[in-house]
C-alpha positions in Angstrom: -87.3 -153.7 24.7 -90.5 -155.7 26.9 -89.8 -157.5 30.1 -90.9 -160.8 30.0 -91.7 -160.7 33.8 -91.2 -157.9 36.9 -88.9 -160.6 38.4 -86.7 -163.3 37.6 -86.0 -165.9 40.4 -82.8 -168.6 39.3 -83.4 -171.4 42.1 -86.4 -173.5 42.8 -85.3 -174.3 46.3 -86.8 -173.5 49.3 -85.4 -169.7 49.1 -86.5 -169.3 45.6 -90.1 -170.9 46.5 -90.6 -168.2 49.4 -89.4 -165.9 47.6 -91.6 -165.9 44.4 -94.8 -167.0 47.1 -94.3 -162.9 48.3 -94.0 -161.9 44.6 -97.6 -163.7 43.8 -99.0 -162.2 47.0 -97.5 -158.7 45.7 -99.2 -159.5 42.3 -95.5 -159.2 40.7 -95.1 -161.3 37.6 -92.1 -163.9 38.0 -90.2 -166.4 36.2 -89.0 -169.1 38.2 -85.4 -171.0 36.5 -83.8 -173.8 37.7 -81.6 -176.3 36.3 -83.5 -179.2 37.6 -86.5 -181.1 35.9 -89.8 -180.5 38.0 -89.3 -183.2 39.9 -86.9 -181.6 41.8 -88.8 -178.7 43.0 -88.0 -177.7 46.8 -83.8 -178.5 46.2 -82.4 -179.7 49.2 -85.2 -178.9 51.6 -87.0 -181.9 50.5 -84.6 -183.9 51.8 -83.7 -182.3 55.2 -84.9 -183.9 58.7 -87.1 -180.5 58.7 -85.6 -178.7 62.0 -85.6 -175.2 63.0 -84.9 -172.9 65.2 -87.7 -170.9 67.6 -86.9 -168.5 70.2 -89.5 -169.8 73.5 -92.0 -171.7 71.6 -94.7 -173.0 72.8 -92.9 -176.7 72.6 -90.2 -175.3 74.5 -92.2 -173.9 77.0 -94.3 -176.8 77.3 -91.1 -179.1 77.9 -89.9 -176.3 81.0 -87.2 -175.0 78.4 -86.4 -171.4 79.5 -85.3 -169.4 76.5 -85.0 -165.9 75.3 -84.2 -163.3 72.8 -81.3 -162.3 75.2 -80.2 -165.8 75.4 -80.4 -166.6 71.9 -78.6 -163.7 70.7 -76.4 -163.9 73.4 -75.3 -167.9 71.9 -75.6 -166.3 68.1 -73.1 -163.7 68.7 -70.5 -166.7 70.9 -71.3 -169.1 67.7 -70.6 -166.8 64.6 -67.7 -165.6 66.3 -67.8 -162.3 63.8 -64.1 -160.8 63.4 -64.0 -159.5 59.9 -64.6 -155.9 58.5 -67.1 -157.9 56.2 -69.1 -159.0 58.8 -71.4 -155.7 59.2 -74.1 -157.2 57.2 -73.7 -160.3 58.5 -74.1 -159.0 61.9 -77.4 -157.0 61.0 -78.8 -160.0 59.2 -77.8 -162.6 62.7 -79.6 -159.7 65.0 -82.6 -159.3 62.3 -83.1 -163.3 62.3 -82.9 -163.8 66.0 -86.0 -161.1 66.1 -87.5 -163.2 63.9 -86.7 -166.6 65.4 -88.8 -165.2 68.4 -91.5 -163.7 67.0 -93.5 -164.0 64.1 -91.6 -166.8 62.6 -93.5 -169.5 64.0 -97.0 -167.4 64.1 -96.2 -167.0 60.2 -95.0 -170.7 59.5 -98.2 -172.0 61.8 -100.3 -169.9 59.9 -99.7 -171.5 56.3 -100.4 -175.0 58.6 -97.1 -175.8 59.2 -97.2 -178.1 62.2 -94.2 -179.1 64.7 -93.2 -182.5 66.4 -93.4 -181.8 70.4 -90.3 -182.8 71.4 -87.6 -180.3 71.0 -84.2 -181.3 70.5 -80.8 -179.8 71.7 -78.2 -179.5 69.2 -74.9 -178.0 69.4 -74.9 -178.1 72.8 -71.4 -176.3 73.1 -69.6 -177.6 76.4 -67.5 -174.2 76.9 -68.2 -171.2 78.8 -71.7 -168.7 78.7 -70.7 -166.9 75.9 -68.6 -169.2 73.3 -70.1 -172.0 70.6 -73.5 -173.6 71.5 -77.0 -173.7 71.9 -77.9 -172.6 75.7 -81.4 -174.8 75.8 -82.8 -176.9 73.6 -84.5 -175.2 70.3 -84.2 -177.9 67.5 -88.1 -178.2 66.2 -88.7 -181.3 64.0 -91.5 -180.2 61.0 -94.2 -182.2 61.2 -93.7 -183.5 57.7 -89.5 -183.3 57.7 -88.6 -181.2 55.1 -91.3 -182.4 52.1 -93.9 -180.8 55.0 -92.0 -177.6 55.0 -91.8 -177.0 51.5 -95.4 -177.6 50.3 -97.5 -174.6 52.0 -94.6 -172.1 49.7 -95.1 -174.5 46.6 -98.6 -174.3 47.0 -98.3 -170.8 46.7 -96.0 -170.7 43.9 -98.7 -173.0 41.5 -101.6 -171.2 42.9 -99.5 -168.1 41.3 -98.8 -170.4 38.2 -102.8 -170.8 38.0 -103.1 -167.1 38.3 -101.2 -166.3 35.1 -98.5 -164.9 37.9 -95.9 -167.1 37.7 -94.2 -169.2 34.7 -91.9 -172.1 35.9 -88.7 -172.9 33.5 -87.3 -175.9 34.3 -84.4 -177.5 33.2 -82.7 -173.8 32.7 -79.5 -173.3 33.2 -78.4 -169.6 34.0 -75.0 -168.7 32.0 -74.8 -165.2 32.0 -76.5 -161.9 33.7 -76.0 -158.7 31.9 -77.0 -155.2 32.1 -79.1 -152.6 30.2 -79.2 -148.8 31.2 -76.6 -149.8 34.5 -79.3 -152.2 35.7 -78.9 -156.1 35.7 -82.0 -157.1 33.5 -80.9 -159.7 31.3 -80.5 -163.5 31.9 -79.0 -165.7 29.4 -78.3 -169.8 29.8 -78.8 -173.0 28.5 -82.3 -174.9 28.0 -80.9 -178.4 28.8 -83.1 -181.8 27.4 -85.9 -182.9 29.1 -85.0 -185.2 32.2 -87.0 -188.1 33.9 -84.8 -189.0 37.0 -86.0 -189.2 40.2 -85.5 -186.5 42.6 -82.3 -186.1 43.7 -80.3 -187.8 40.8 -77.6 -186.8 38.3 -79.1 -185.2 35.2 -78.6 -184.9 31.8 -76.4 -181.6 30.7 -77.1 -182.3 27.0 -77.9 -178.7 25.5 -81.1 -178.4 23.4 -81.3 -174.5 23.1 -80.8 -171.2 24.4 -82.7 -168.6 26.2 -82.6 -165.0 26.9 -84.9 -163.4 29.2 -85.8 -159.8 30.6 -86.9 -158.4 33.8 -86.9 -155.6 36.3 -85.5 -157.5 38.5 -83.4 -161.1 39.5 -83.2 -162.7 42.9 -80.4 -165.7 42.7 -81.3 -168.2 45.2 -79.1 -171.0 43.6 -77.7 -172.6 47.0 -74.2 -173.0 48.0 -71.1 -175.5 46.5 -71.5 -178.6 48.5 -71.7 -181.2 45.7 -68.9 -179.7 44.3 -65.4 -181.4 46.1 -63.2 -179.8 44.2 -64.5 -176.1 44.9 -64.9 -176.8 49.1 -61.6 -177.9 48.8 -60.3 -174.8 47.1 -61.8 -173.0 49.6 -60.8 -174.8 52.5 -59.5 -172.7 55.3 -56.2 -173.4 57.3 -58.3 -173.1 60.4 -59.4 -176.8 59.3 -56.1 -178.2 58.8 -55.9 -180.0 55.5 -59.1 -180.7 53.1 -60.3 -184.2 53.2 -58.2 -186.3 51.1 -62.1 -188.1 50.9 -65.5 -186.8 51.6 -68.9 -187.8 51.0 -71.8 -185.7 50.1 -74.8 -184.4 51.8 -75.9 -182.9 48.7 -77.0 -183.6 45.0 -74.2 -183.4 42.5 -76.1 -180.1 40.8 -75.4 -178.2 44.0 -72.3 -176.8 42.2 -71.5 -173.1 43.4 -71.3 -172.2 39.4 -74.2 -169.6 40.0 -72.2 -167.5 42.6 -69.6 -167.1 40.0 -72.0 -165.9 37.4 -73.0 -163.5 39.7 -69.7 -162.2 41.0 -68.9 -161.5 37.1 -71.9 -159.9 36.9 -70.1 -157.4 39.7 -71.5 -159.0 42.9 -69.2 -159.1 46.0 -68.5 -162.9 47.5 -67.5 -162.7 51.1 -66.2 -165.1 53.7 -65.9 -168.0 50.8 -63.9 -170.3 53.1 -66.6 -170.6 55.8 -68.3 -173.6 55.6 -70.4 -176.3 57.5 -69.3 -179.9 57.0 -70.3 -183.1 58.9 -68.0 -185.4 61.0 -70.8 -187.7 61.7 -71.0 -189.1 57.7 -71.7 -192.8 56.7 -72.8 -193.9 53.3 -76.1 -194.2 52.7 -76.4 -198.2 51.8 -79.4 -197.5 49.5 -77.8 -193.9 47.3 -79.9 -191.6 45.5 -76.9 -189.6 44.2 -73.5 -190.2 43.7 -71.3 -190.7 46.2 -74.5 -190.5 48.7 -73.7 -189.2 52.5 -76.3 -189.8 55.5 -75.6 -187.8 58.7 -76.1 -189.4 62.0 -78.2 -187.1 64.3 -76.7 -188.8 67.5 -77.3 -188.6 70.9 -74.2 -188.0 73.8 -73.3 -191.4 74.7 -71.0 -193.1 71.5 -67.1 -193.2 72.6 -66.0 -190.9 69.9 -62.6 -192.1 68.6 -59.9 -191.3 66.7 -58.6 -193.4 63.7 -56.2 -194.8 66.5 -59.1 -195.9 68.6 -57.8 -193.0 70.9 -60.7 -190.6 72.7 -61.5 -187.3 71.0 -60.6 -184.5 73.9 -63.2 -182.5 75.8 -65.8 -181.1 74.7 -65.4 -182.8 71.6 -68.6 -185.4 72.3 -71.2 -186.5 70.0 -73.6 -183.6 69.2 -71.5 -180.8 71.1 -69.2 -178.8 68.8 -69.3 -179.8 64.7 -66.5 -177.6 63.0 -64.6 -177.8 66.2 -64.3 -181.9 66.0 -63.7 -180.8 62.3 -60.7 -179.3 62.9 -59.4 -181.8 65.6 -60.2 -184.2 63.0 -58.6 -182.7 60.1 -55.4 -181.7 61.9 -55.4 -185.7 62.9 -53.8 -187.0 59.5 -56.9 -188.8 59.0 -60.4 -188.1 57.9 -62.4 -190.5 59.3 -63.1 -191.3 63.2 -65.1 -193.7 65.0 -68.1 -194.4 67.3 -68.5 -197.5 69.6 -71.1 -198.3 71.1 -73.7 -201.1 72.3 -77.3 -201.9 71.2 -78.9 -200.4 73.7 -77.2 -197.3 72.6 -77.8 -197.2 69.2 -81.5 -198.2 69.9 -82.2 -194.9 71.7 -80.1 -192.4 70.7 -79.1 -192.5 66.7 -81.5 -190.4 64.1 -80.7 -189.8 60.8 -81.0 -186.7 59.1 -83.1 -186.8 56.0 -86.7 -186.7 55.4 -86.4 -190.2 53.1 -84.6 -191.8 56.5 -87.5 -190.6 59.2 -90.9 -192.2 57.2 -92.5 -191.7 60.5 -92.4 -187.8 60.8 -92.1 -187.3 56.9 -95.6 -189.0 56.3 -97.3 -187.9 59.6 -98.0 -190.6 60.8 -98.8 -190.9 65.0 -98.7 -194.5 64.8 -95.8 -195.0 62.9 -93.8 -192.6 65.6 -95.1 -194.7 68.2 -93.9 -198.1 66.6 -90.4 -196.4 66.2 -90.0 -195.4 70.0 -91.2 -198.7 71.1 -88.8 -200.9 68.8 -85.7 -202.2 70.3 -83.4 -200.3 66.6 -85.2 -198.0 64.6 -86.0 -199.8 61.0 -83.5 -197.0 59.3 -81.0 -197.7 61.8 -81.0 -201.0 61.7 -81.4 -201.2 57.6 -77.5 -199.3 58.1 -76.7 -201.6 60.6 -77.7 -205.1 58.5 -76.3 -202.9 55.2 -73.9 -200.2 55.8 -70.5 -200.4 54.7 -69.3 -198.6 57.8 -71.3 -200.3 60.5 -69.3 -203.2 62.1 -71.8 -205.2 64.6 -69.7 -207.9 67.0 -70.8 -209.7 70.1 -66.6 -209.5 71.2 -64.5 -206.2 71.3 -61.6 -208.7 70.1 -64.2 -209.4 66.9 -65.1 -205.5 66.9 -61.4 -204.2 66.3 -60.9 -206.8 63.4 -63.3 -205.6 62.1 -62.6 -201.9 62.0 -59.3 -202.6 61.3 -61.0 -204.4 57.7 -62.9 -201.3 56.8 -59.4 -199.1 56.7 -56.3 -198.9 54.9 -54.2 -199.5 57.6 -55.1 -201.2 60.7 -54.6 -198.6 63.3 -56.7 -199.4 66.3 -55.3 -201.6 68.7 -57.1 -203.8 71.0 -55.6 -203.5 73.9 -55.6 -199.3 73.7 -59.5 -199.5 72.6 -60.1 -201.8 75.5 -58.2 -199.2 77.7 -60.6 -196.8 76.5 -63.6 -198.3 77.1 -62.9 -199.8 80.7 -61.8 -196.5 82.1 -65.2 -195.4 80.8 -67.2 -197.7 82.3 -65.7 -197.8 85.8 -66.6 -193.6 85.3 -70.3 -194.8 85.4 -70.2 -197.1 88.7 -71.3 -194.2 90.6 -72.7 -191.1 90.9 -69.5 -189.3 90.5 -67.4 -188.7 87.5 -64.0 -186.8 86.6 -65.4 -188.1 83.4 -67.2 -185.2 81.5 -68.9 -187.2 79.2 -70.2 -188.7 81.8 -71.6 -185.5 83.1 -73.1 -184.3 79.9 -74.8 -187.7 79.5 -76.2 -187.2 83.2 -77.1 -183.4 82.2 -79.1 -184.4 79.1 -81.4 -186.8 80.7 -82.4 -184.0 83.0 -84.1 -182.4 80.1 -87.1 -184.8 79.4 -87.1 -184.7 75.6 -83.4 -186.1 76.3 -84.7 -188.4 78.9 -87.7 -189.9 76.9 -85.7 -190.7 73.2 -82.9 -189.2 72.7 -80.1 -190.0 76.0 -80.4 -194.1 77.0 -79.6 -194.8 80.9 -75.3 -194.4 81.8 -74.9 -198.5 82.0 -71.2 -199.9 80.9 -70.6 -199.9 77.5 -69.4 -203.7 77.5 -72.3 -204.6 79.6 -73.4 -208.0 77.9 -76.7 -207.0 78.1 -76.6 -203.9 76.5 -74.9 -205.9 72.9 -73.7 -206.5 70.2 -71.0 -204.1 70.0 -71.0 -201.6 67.3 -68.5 -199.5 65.5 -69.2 -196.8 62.9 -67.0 -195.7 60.6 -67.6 -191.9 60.7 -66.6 -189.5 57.3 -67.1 -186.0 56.6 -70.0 -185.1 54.9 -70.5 -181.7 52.7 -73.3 -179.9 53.4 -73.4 -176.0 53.3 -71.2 -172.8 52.0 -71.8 -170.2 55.5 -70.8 -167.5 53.3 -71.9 -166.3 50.1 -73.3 -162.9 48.1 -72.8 -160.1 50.4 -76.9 -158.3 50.7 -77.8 -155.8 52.8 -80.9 -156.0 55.0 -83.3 -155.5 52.0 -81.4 -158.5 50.1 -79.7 -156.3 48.0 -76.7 -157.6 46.4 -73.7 -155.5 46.9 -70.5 -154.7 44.9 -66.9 -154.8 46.0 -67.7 -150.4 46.8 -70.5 -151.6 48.8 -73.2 -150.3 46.9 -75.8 -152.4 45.4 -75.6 -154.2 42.7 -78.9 -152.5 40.4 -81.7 -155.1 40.0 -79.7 -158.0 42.2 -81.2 -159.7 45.0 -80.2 -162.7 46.7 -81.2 -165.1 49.2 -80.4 -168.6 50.9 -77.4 -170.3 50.5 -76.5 -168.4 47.6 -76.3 -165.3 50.3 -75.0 -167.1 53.2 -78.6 -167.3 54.3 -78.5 -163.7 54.8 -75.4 -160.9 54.3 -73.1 -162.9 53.1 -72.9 -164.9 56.2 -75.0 -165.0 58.8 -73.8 -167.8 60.6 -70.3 -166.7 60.9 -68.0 -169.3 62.1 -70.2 -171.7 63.0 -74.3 -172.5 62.9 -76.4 -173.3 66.1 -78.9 -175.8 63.7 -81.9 -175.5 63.1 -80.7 -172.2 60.6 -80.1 -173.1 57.5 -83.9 -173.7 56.6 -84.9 -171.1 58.4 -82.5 -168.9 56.8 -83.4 -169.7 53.3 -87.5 -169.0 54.4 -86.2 -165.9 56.2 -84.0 -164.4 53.5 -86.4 -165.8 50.6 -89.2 -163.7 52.1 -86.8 -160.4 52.8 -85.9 -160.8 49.5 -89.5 -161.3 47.6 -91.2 -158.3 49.3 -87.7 -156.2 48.7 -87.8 -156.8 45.0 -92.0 -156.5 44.7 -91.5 -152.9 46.1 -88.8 -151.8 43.8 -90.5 -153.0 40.4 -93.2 -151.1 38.7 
């Protein structure tokens, strides 16, 4: 029986697109499924704020950030936290991506004309000792373009393959079934779904118009992880987090549905740590949705009073952009899933971004101007459309005002006025003078020693119910789905493994389908600025792997 192609890729995301870009270069002929229409070429990358992670770029060095392959493994290895027998290929894939991360990564990137904001931002910043969660120095690079900039050099090369008779893209595809001939997984069978016109992004049709059955050497599954599916996060929840979310929001299109992994474990693949994951506590929803149920993160700076649902202070080091699964857990072992930020004008002016390329016009259409026009205004447009629109924004010039109407966004009115006020006048009286028993108050002082801090991202300590610094604002924060942190277990070639730990003939896999890399190359916990950079990293391991191993 003819192969219809050397390699099958299922995925059109930003894995799958790397990965068939080294296929063309190898001069491998590939078929390239997804589930999607064409429109939604690039899956979630097109949508991401663009960040990733470099070991001492030249931004970082240019902004007197000291970093280093020691350091950065060093807060890799205190982050993922590895403590499972199935964490040996995890562990090879962390140490192979921090040699990556700084060296060629950026070379490689800047060589396809990827460009990079100059200000580099510090998230996870930790706030325990040298060698636990957290990034050491700032290594957060913005892509000049978000993520829409990011994808395009790899689609580029993917049609430029298409145009070469390489590469045949089969959209709207949906993989059912792999199977084997000879011992070796060959075969993929699935669902040709009906023609779609939605925009990017939205729910679409699963009407069946045919079948499909197609041959190969090989397959590389780069179909993403199960963050628009609730009902599969929360069967893999893990205790660690207290109880799943009674109600979550989601980061992610509703087709980012974990069935693939499945597939592929039937198929004989081995899934590993399945109840690592990498939700949001910084969720609102986004006033104007794409998809269902539509989740926005807020990329914020250190100075919100992060609160309970009792209007009670979240404990150390529990402060905006310091420690995500850890205010997880504190969160979810709350009986509640929602908290709050309050905050002032002045506040909110300076030091919220959202995450998404659709929410940051400026850097998504690269324009100088426009990033200019942003630092100068008093609110960011985006911000302020959530503020004027948001269902969890409440804006007040009185904290009286500001409780009622927090206490009109919840089931139960829980915060209390005169705790709240508590709260926030201890707080304030911490910023008087130059000393603090206040940590925040310290971090907030740290930060705007780093000048990318200093310049947009950390406003001036001032009192938070300083009438010039107003309105008042509270945010309603919910968790937000994002990404699985484990996945297909590959060694360092991208080979899927079995349950024996040997590979599974003709599998490969890579990006969130792999855990970006072993099964789970994060670990615990990610220090930001990965994910993308895992799916470019594994994509391309995986790509070269399989061009080698076909004839």
């Amino acid at each position: 029986m003819a192969y219809d192609a050397d390699v099958i890729v299922i995925g059109a995301g930003l894995a799958g697109l790397a990965a068939t870009a080294e296929l063309v270069d190898a001069g491998r002929k590939v078929i390239l499924l997804d589930q999607e229409p064409e429109q939604s070429i690039g899956g979630q990358a097109h949508w991401s704020f663009g960040g990733l992670f470099f070991v001492n770029s030249p931004e970082q060095r240019r902004m007197r950030i000291k970093d280093s392959h020691a350091l950065a493994l060093q807060d890799w290895m205190g982050t993922a936290a590895f403590d499972r027998p199935e964490d040996h290929w995890p562990r090879k894939w962390a140490e192979a991506y921090v040699d990556f991360a700084a060296g060629e990564k950026r070379p490689w990137l800047h060589g396809q004309g990827v460009r990079f904001f100059p200000v580099v931002g510090w998230a996870e910043r930790g706030g325990y000792d040298a060698n636990g969660h957290g990034n050491s120095v700032p290594r957060f690079h913005i892509t000049w373009g978000t993520g829409p900039g990011l994808v395009e050099p790899f689609e580029r090369r993917v049609r430029a393959g298409v145009a070469g008779g390489l590469v045949q893209l089969k959209f709207r595809h949906r993989v059912t079934g792999l199977s084997r001939s000879a011992g070796t997984v060959d075969t993929v069978t699935g669902e040709v779904l009906e023609p779609s016109g939605i925009e990017r992004g939205q729910q679409s049709s699963r009407t069946v118009s045919g079948a499909f059955e197609l041959r190969a050497q090989a397959v590389i599954v780069t179909s993403g992880g199960i963050g628009g599916n609730h009902d599969l996060v929360r069967a893999n929840w893990p205790e660690r987090l207290g109880s799943p979310p009674e109600r979550m929001i989601s980061g992610v299109p509703a087709h980012v549905d974990g069935k693939m992994l499945a597939i592929t474990e039937d198929a004989g693949a081995r899934l590993i740590n399945r109840d690592r994951m990498w939700h949001y506590t910084e969720g609102i929803q986004n006033w104007n949705p794409i998809w269902d149920n539509h989740g926005i993160r807020i990329l914020p700076g250190p100075s919100s009073l992060w609160l309970d649902a009792r209007g009670k202070r979240l404990p150390v080091p529990l402060f905006p952009g310091f420690d995500t699964l850890g205010t997880l857990e504190h969160i979810m072992k709350s009986g509640h899933d929602y908290t709050w930020f309050v905050l002032n004008q002045r506040i909110i002016g300076k030091e919220f971004a959202l995450s998404g390329s659709e929410q940051n016009p400026d850097l998504t259409g690269k324009s100088v101007r426009d990033v200019f026009v942003r630092a100068r205004a008093d609110v960011p447009g985006p911000v302020k459309a959530f503020m004027d629109n948001g269902v969890d924004f409440v804006v007040e010039k009185d904290l009286s005002a500001l409780v009622r109407g927090m206490n009109a966004l919840t089931k139960e009115p829980l915060v209390d006025e005169a705790v709240l006020r508590r709260e926030i006048i201890a707080r304030d009286r911490e910023i008087a003078n130059p000393f603090t028993k206040d940590l925040q108050v310290t971090a907030i002082r740290g930060a705007r020693k780093f000048l990318g801090d200093k310049l947009i991202r950390t406003a001036s300590p001032h009192r938070i119910l300083d009438p010039k610094a107003g309105p008042l604002i509270a945010v309603r924060l919910n968790i937000l789905t994002r990404k699985t942190l484990g996945g297909l277990e590959t060694d360092l070639s991208s080979r899927v493994l079995t349950e024996g730990g040997d590979p599974l003939p003709g599998v490969y896999a890579a990006g969130e389908a792999a855990g970006f890399g072993g099964g789970g190359v994060h670990g615990y916990r990610s220090l930001e600025g990965t994910f993308l950079g895992g799916c470019l990293f594994s994509g391309r391991t995986a790509g070269r792997a399989a061009a080698k191993a076909v004839n």
